[in-house]
PLY file of the C-alpha trace (Angstrom):
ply
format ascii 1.0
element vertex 153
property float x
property float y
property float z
element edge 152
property int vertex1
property int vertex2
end_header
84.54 83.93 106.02
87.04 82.80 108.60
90.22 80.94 107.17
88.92 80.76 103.61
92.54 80.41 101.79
94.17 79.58 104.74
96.01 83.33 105.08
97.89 84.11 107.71
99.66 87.15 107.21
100.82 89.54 104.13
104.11 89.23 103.89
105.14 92.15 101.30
104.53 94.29 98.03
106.69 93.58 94.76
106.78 96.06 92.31
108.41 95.76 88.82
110.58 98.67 87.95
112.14 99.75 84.46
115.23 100.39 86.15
116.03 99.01 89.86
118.92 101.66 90.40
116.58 104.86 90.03
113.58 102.71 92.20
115.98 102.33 95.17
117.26 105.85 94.96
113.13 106.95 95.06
112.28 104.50 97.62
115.01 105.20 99.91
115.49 108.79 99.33
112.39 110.28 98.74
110.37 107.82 101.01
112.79 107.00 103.33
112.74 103.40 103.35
116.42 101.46 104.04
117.74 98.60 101.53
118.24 95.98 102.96
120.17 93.66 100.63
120.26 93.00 96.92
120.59 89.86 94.59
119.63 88.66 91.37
118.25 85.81 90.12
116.71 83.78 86.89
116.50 80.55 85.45
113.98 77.82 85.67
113.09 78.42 89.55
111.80 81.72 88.64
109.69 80.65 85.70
108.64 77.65 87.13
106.99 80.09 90.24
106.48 83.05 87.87
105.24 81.93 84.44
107.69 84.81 83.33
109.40 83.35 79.69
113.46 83.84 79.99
113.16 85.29 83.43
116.07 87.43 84.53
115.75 89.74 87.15
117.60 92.20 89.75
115.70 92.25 92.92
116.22 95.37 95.76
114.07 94.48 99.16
113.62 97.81 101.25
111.96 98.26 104.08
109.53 101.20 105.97
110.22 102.24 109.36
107.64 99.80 110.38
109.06 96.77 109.21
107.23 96.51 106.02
108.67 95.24 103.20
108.88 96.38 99.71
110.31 94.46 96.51
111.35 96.08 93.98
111.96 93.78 90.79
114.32 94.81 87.23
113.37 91.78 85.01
115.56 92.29 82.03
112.72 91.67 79.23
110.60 94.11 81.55
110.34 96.82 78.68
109.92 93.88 75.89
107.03 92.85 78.28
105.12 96.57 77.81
104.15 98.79 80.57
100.35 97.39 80.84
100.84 94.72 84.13
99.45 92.06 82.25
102.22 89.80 83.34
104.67 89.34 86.85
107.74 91.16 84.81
105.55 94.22 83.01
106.83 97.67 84.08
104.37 98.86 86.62
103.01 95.38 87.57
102.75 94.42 91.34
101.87 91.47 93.30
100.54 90.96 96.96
102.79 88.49 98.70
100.37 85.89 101.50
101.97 83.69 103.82
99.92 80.92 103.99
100.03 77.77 106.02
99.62 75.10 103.11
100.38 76.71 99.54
98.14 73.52 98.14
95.09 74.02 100.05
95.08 78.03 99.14
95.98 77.59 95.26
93.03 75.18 95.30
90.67 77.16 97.06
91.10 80.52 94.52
91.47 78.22 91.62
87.98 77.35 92.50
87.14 80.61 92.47
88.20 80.89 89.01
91.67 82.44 89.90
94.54 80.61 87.94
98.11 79.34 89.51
100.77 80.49 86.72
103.25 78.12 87.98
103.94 75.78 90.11
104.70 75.68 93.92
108.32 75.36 94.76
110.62 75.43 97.54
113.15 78.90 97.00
116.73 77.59 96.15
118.94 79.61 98.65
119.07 82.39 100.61
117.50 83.61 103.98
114.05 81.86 102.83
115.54 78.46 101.58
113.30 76.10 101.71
110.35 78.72 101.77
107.36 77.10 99.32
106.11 79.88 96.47
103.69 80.17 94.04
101.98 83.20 91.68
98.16 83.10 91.02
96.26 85.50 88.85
93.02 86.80 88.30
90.96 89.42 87.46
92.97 92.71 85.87
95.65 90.08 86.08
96.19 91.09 89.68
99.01 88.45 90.84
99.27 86.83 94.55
102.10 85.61 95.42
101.46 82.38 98.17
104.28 81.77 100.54
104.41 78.56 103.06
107.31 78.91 105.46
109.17 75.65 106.11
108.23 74.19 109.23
110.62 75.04 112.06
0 1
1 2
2 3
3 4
4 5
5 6
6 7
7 8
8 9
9 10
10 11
11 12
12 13
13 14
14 15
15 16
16 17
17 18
18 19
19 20
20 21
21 22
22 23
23 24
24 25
25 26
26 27
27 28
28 29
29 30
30 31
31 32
32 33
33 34
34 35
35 36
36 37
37 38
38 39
39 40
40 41
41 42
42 43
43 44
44 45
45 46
46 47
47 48
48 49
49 50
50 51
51 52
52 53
53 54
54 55
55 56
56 57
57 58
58 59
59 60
60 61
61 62
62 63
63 64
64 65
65 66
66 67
67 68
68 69
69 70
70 71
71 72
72 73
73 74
74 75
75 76
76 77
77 78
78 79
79 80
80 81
81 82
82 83
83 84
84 85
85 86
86 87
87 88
88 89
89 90
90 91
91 92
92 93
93 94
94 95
95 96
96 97
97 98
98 99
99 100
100 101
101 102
102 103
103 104
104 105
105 106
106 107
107 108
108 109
109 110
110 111
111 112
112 113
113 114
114 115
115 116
116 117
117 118
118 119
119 120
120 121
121 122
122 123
123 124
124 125
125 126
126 127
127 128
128 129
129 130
130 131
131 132
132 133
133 134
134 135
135 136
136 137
137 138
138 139
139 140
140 141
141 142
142 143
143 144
144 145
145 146
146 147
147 148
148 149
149 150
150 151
151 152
């Protein structure tokens, strides 16, 4: 199956964390990745892409001597939210970040295959992606996918 969601590349890992502070310290010191930058963000972007209610959240981005990236994500409901990842801001929760060359096209195709979009697709604000289209879907063991289309260049 050649093309099937239109994939084209993974472009990181996201992990919520209970506290971003001690997640940086483990990822950089014990595992010897480097941060690269931090921000934090909320609002109705972020629950329009997330489905996360109230979403409020300090963000860390470190990398791995290879170049791959790692998110690490402090939403501050994440303990209200429960440890079981159920949802994009539960404590231990993780999503798979695709680029993807049309976010439409790929939320349609795993919505047919009974995968569900919990918001909507929308173009990041600011920042070294503006412009960038997101999206979450979920399915089973509410694993979450996180669909990214690049603005064209």
């Amino acid at each position: 199956m050649t093309d099937a969601a239109n994939v084209i590349a993974v472009d990181h890992t996201g992990f919520a964390v209970s506290s971003l502070d001690e997640a940086v310290r483990f990822w950089t010191g014990a595992l010897g990745f480097t941060l690269e930058r931090q921000s934090e963000m909320g609002g109705d972007f972020l629950h329009q892409v997330t489905g996360v209610d109230d979403p409020k959240v300090r963000t860390a981005i470190v990398k791995a001597q290879d170049g791959y990236v790692v998110e690490l994500l402090e939403y501050s409901n994440g303990l209200q939210n429960g440890t079981v990842p159920s949802g994009a801001g539960s404590i231990g929760a993780a999503h798979l970040a695709l680029t993807v060359k049309d976010i439409h096209v790929a939320i349609a195709r795993v919505e047919a295959a009974g995968w569900k979009a919990k918001g909507n697709p929308l173009p990041i604000p600011g920042g070294p992606r503006k412009g960038t289209l997101v999206a979450y879907v979920s399915g089973p063991d509410h694993i979450t996918i996180e669909f990214m289309q690049p603005t064209a260049r």
